[in-house]
MDAnalysis code that builds the backbone (N, CA, C; Angstrom):
import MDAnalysis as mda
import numpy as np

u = mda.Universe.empty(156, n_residues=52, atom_resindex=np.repeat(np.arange(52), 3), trajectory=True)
u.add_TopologyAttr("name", ["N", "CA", "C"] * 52)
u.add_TopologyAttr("resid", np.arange(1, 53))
u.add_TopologyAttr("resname", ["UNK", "UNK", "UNK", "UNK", "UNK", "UNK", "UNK", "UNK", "UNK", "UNK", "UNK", "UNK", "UNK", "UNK", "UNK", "UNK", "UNK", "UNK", "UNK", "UNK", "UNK", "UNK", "UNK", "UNK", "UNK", "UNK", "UNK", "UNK", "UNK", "UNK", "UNK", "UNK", "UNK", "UNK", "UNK", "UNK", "UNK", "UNK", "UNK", "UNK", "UNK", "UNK", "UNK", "UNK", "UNK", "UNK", "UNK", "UNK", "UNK", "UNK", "UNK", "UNK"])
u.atoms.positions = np.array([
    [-49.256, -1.485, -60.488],
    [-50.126, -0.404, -60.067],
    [-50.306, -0.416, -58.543],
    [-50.357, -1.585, -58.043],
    [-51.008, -1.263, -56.416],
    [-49.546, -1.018, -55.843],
    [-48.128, -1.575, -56.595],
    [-47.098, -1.127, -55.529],
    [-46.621, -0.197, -55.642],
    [-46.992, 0.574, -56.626],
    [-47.150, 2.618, -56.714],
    [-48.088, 2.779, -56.068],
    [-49.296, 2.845, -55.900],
    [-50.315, 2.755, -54.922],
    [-49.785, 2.852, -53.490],
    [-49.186, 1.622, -53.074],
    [-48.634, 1.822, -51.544],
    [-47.788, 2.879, -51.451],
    [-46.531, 3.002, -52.188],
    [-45.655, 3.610, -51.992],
    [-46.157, 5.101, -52.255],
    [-47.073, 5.671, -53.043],
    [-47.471, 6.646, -52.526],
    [-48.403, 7.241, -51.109],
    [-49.030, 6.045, -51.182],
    [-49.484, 5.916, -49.382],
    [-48.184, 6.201, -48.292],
    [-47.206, 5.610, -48.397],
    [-46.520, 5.596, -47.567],
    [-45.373, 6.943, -47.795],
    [-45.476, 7.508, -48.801],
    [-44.702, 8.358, -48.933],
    [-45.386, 10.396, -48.255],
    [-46.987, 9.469, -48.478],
    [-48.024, 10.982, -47.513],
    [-48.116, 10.774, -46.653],
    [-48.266, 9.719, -45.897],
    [-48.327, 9.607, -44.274],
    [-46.573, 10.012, -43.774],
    [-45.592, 9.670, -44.543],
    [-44.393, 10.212, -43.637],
    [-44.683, 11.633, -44.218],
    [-45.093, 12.362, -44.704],
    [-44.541, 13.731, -45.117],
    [-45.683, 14.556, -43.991],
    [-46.630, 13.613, -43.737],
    [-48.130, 14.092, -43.004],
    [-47.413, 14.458, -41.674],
    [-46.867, 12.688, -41.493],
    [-45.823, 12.780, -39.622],
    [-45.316, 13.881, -39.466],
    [-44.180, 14.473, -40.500],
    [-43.345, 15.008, -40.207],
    [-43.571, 16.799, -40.006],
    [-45.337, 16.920, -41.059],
    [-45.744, 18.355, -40.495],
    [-46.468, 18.182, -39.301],
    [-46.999, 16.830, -39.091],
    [-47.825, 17.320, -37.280],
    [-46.625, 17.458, -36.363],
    [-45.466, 16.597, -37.078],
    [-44.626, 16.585, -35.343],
    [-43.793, 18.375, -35.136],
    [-43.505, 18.593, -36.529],
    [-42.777, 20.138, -36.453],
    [-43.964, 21.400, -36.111],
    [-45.316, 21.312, -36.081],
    [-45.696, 22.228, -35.535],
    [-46.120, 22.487, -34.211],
    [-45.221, 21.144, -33.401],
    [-45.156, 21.243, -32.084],
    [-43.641, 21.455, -31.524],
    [-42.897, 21.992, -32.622],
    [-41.407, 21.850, -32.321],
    [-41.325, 23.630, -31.820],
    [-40.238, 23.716, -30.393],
    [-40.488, 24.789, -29.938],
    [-38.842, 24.968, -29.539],
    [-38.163, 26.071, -29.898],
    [-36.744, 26.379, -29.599],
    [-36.337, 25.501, -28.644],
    [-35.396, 24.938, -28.658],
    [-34.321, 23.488, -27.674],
    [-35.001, 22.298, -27.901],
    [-36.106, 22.019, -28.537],
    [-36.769, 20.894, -28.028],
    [-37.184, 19.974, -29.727],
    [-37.014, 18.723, -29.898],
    [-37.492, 18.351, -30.994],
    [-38.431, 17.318, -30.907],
    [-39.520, 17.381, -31.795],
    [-40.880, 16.536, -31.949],
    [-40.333, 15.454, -32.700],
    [-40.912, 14.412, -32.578],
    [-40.990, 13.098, -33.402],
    [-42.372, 12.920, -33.560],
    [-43.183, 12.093, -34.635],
    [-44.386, 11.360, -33.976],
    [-44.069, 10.024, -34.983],
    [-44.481, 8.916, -33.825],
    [-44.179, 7.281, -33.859],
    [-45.196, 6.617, -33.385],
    [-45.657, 6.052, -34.247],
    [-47.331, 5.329, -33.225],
    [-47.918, 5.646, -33.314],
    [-48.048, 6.980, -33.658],
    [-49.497, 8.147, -33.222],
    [-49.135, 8.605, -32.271],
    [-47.431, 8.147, -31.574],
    [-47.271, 9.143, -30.157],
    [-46.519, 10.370, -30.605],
    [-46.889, 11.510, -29.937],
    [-45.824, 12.269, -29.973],
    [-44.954, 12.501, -29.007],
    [-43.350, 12.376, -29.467],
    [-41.993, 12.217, -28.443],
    [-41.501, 13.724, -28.434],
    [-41.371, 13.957, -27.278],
    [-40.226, 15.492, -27.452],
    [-39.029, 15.306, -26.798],
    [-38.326, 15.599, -27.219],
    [-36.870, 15.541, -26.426],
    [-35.977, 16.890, -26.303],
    [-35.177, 17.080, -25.608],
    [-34.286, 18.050, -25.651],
    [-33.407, 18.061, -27.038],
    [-33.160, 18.991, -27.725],
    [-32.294, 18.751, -28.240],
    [-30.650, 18.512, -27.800],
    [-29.914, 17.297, -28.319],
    [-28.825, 17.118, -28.114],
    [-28.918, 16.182, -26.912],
    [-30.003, 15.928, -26.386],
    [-30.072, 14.807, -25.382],
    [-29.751, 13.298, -25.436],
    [-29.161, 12.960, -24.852],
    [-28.890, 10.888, -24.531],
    [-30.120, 10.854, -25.073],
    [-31.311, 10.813, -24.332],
    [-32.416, 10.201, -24.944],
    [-32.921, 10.306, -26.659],
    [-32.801, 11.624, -26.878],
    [-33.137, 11.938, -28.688],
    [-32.241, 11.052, -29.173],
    [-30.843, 10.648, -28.989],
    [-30.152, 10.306, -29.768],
    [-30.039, 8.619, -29.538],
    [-30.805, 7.857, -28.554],
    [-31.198, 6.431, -28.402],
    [-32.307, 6.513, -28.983],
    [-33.255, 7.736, -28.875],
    [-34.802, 7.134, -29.653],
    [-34.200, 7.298, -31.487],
    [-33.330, 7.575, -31.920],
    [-33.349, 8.149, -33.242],
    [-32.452, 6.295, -33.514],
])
């Protein structure tokens, strides 16, 4: 029971990440959030593709 427990914990906080970081996503540019930070990068950039 508690390791269904986590794994549903951990399965709403990534689905949570992934709507705060896309409603800051703006044509060329892509959101991440890691930490509680939010990353933007160019798309297709050196950097997006070392932070990924």
């Amino acid at each position: 029971m508690k390791k269904l427990t986590l794994t549903a914990m951990l399965l709403t906080s990534l689905f949570a990440t992934a709507a705060l970081a896309s409603q800051y996503d703006k044509p060329g540019f892509v959101t991440e959030v890691e930490d509680g930070r939010l990353w933007v990068f160019r798309e297709g950039s050196k950097e997006l593709e070392e932070f990924k």
